[in-house]
ZAROMAR-466777 format. One line per field, with one value per residue (C-alpha): residue number from 1; x, z, y. Coordinates in Angstrom, 3 decimals. Layout:
<atoms>
nr = c(NUM ...)
xx = c(X ...)
zz = c(Z ...)
yy = c(Y ...)
</atoms>
This chain:
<atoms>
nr = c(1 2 3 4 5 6 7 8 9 10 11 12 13 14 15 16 17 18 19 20 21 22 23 24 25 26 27 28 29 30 31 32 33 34 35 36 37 38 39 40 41 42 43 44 45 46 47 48 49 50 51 52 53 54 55)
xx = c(17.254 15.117 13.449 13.517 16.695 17.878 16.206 17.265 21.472 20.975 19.649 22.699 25.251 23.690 23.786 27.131 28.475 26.658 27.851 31.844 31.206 29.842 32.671 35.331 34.591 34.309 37.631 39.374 38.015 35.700 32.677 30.454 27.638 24.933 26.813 25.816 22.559 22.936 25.019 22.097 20.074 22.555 25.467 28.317 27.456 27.153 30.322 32.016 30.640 32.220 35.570 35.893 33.575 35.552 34.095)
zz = c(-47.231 -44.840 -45.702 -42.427 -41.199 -44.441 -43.788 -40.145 -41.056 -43.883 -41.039 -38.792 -41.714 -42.519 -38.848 -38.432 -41.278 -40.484 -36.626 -38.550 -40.421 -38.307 -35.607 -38.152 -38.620 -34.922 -34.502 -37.521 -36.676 -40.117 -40.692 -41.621 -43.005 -44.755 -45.329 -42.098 -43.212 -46.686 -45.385 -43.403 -46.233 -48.957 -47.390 -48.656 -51.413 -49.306 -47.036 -50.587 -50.927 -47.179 -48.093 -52.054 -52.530 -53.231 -52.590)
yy = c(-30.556 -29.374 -25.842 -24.123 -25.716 -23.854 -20.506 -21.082 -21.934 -18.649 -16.550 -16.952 -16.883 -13.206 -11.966 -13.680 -11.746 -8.355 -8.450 -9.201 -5.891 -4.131 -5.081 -4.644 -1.441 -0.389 -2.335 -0.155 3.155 2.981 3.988 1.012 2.878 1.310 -2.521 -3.995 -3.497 -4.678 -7.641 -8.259 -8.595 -10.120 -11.795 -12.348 -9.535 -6.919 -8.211 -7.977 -4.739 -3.693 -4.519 -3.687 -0.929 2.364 5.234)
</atoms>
């Protein structure tokens, strides 16, 4: 596989997910705080985080 075609697909997966969060939130009257941001940077572990975390 292709290195930046990887880098590339992993970049849009990690906005993809951070714009879902950060959406969801707006659409749910929730305050996203800090997980669009850490989805940003770890994916699906911080989209995890979003929906299981309990504060």
């Amino acid at each position: 596989m292709d290195i930046a075609a990887f880098l590339f697909a992993t970049l849009v997966a990690h906005v993809g997910f951070a714009v879902f969060v950060a959406g969801h939130a707006h659409l749910t009257d929730t305050d996203a705080g800090n997980w669009p941001y850490i989805t940003l940077a770890l994916g699906l572990a911080g989209l995890a985080g979003y929906f299981f975390y309990d504060e």
